[in-house]
FITORKE-290397 format. One line per 8 residues: their letters; for each residue x, y, z of C-alpha. Coordinates in nm, 4 decimals, padded with zeros to 6 digits, always signed. Example, Ala and Ser with C-alpha at 12.3 -4.5 7.8 and 13.67 -1.06 7.14 Angstrom:
! residues 2
AS) +01.2300:-00.4500:+00.7800; +01.3670:-00.1060:+00.7140
***
This chain:
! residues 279
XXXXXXXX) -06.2883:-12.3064:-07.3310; -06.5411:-12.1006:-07.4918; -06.4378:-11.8107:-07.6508; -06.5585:-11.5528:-07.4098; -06.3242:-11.2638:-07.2913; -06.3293:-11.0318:-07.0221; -06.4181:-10.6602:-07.1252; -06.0980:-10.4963:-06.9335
XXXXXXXX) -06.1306:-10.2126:-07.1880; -06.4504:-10.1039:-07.0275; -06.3106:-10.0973:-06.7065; -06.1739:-09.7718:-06.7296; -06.4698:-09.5324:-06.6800; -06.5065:-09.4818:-06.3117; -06.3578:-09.1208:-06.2766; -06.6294:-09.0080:-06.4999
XXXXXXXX) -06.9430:-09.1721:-06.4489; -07.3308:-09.0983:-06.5918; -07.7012:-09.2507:-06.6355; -08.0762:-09.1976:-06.8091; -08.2002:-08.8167:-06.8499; -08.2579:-08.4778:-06.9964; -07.9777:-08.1868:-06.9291; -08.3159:-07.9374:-07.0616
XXXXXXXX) -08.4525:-08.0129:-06.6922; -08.1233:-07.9850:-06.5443; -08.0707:-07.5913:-06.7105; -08.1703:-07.4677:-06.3717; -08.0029:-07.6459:-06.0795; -07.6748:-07.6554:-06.2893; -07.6555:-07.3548:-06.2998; -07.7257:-07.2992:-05.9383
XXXXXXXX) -07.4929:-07.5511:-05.8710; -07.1569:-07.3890:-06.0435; -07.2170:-07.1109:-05.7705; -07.0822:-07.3731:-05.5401; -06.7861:-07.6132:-05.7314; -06.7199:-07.9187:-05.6156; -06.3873:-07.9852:-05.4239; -06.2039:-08.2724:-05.5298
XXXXXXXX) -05.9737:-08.4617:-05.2816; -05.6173:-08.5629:-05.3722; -05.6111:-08.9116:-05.2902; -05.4997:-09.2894:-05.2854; -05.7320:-09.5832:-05.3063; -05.7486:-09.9316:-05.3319; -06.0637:-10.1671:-05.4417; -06.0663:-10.5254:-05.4236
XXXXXXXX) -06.2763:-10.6271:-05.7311; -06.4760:-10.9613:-05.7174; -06.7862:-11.1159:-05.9344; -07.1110:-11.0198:-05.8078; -07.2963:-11.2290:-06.0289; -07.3244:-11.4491:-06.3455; -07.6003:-11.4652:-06.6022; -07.6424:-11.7774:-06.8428
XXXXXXXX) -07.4257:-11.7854:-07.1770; -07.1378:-11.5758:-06.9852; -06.9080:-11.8850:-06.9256; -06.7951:-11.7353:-06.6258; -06.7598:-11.8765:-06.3055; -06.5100:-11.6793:-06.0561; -06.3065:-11.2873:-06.1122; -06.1389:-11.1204:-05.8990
XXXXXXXX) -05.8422:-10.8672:-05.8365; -05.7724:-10.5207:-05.7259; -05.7723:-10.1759:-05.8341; -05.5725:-09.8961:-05.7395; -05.6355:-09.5699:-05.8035; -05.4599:-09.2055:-05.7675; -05.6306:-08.8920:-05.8282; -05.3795:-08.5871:-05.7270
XXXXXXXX) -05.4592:-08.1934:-05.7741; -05.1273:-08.0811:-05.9666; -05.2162:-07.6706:-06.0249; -05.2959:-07.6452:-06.3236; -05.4625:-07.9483:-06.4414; -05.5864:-08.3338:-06.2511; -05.3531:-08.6223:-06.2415; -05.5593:-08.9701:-06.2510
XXXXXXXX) -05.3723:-09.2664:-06.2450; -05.4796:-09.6209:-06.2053; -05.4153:-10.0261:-06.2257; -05.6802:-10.2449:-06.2643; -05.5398:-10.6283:-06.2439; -05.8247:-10.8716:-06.3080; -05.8226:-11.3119:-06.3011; -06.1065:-11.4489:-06.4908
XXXXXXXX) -06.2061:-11.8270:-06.4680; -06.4105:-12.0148:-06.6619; -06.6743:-12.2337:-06.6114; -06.4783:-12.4705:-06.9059; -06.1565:-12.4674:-06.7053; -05.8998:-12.2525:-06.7935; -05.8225:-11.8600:-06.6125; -05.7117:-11.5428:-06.7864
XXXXXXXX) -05.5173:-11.2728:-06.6291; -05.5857:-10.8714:-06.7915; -05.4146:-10.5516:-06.6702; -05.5265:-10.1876:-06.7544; -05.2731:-09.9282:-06.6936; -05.4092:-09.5963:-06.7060; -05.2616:-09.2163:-06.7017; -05.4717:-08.9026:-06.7740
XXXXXXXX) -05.4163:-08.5343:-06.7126; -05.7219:-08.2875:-06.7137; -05.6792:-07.8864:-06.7187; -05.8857:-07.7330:-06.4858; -06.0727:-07.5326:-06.7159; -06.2159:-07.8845:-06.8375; -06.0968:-07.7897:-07.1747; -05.7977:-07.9915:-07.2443
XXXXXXXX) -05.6871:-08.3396:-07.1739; -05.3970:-08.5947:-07.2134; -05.4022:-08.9566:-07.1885; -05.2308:-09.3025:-07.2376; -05.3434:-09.6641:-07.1947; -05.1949:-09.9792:-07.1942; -05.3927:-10.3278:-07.1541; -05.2133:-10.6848:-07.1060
XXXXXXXX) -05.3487:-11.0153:-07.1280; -05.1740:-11.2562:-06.9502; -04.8303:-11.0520:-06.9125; -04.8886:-10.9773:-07.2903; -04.9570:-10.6153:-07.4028; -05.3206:-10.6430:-07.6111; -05.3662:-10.2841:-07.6709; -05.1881:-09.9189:-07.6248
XXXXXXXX) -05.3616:-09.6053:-07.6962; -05.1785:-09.2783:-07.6367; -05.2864:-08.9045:-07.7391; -05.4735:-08.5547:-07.6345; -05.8013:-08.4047:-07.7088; -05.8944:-08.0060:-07.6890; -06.2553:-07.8839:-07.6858; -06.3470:-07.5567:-07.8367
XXXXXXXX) -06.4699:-07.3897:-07.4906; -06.7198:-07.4481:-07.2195; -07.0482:-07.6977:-07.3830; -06.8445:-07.7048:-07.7557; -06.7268:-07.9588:-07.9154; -06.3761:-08.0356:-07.9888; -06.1244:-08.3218:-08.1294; -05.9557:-08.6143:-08.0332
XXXXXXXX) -05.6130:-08.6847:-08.1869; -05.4456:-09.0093:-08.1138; -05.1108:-09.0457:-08.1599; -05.1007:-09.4745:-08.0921; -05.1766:-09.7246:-08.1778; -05.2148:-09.4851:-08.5164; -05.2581:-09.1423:-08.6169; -05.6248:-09.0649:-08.6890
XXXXXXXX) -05.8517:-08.7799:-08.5163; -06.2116:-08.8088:-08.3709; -06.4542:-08.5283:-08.3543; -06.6034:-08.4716:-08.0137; -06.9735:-08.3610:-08.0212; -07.1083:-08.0512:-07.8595; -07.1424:-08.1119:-07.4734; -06.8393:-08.4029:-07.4531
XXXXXXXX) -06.7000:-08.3561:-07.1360; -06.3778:-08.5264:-07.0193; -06.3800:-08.7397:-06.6820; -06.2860:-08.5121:-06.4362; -06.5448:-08.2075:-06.5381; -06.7563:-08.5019:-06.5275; -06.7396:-08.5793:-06.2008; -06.7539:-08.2199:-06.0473
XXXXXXXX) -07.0838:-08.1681:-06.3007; -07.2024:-08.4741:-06.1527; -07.1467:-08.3841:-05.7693; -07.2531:-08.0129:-05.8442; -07.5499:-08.1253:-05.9885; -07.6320:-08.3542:-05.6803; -07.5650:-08.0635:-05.4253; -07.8199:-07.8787:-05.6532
XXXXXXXX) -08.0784:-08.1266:-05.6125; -08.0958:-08.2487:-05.9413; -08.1848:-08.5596:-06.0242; -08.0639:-08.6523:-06.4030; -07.7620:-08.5729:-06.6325; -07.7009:-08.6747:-06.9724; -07.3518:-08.5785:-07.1782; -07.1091:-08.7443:-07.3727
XXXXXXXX) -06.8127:-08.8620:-07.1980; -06.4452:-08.8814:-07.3906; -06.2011:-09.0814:-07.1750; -05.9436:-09.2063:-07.4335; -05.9720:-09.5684:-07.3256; -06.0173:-09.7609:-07.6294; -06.0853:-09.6623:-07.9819; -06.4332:-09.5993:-07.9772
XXXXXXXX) -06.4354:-09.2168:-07.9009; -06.6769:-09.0705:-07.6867; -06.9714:-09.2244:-07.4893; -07.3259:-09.1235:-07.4271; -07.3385:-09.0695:-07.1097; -07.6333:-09.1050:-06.8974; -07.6953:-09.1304:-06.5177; -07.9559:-09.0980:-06.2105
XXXXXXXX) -07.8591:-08.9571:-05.8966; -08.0379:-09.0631:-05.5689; -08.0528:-08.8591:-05.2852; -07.7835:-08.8201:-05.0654; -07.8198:-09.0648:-04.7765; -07.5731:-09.1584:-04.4550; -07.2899:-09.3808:-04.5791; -07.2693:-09.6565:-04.4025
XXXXXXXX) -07.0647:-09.7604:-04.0886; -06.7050:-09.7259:-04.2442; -06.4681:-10.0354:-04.2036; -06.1664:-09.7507:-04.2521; -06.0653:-09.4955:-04.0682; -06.0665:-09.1747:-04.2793; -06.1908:-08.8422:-04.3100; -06.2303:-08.8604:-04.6324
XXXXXXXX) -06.5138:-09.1021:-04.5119; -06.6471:-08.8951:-04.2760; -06.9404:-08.7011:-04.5220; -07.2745:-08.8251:-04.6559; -07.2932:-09.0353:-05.0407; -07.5464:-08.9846:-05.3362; -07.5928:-09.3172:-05.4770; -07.5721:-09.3018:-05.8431
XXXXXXXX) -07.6618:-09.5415:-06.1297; -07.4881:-09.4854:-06.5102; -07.5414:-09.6106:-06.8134; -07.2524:-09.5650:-07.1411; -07.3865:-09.6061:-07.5281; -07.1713:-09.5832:-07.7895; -07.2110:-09.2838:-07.9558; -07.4946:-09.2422:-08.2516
XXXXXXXX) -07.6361:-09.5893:-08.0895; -08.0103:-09.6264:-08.1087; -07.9945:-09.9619:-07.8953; -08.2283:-09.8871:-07.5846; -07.9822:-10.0862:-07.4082; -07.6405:-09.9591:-07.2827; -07.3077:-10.1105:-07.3846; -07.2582:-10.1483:-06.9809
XXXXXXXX) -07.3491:-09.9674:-06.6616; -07.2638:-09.8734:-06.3206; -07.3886:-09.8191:-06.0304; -07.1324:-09.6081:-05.7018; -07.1800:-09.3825:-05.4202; -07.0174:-09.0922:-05.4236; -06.8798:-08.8357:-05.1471; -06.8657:-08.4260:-05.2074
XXXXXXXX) -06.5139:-08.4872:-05.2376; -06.5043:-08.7228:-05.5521; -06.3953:-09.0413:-05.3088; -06.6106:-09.3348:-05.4852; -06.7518:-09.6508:-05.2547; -06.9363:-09.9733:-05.3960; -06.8579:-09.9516:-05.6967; -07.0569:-10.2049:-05.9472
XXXXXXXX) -06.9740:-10.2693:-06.3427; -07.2753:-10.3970:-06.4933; -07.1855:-10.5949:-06.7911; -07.4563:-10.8046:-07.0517; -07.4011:-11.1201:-06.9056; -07.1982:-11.0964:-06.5618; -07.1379:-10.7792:-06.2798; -06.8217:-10.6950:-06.1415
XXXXXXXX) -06.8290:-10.5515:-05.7718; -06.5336:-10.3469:-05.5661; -06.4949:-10.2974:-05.2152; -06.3054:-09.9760:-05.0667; -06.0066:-10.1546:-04.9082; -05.7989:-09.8741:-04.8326; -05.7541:-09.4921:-04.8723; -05.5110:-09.2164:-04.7730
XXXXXXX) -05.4976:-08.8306:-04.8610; -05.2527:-08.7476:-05.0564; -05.0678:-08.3961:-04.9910; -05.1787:-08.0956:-05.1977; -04.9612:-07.9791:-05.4901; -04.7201:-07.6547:-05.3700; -04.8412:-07.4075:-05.6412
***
């Protein structure tokens, strides 16, 4: 079998998702837009991942799994907490299983953020990353401090915003009518620090017909297409992208990781509220 794996550690970002743009053109509408935060919905979904397509060179010839997700409002902070369980087979013969076990708590104020990681291959742990990050207020930078799989720190450039903030920035800026934003993106997933973020957001359109009964359902999408760089990169292409739609709420449907050589797709297969927090 060729020696081709699957990227699990890049499946991580879709809490905090961006593509393509210019935040100077934004100055406006974002601004506008904080006049009217975003409302995030406690909540419990499943996606059942599957390969959308192949390109030559990949190897690949069948994925597929499921990913479950939890996003809960806890006071003070955001609770996001997912398992992504992948199979990957091979056009050589020969499957691999990978499992990304994720934890992350945000502070409201977008300012602070804890997280821990842990990917398997095949029932065997690959990778853990544990530790926090603080940014020095609203649009300043900050640092990264990981506490596994080593000590070491990571400085966090001026606009980094962690995943939740992202996601509110990203729906305010829709409900404002904008059209572009651009920031670096800090996660914790992996050991490459932040991302450069960019994404496009189309305008919002009728979601389709749901297959599941929910009210978190019930509202209109923006359909929005990402792309992630490494940080300092001056490839024109982007380490991956992906493309979602996205409800007012923060509820994510068709979800699409867009990798070099093959594209992973996930299907909304279920989805409950979760109960607010008792603060």
């Amino acid at each position: 079998m060729k020696n081709v794996f699957p990227p699990e550690g890049q499946m991580r970002r879709l809490r905090g998702v961006a593509l393509f743009g210019c935040m100077a053109a934004l100055a406006s509408v974002a601004s506008a837009a904080a006049a009217v935060p975003a409302e995030l919905a406690s909540h419990l979904a499943t996606y059942r991942m599957g390969l959308s397509s192949s390109r030559s060179g990949s190897g690949m010839s069948n994925a597929g799994g499921a990913w479950t997700y939890k996003f809960v409002d806890s006071c003070d902070g955001w609770v996001t907490e997912f398992r992504l369980v992948m199979t990957y087979a091979y056009s050589e013969g020969g499957q691999i299983e990978t499992t990304t076990d994720f934890l992350g708590w945000e502070s409201k104020d977008g300012l602070s953020y804890r997280f821990r990681v842990r990917q398997a291959r095949d029932g065997q742990v690959t990778e853990e990353v544990e530790g926090t990050a603080r940014l020095n207020g609203a649009g300043q930078g900050g640092i990264a401090r990981y506490t596994r799989p080593e000590v070491y720190t990571v400085k966090l450039p001026k606009g980094t915003l962690f995943p939740t903030a992202h996601t509110i920035r990203l729906i305010e800026t829709a409900r404002a009518g904008g059209r572009i934003l651009s920031r670096p993106l800090f996660d914790g997933q992996g050991d490459e620090g932040p991302f450069d973020t960019s994404a496009q957001i189309g305008r919002a359109v009728t979601a389709q017909p749901a297959t599941l009964n929910s009210p978190l359902l019930e509202s209109p999408v923006w359909p929005m297409r990402m792309a992630f760089f490494p940080a300092g990169s001056t490839d024109p292409l982007p380490e991956f992208e992906m493309s979602l739609t996205y409800h007012p709420n923060g509820v994510a449907e068709d979800i699409e990781q867009i990798f070099k050589t093959f594209s992973l797709k996930g299907r909304l297969e279920s989805i409950e509220t979760l109960p607010r927090a008792k603060c």
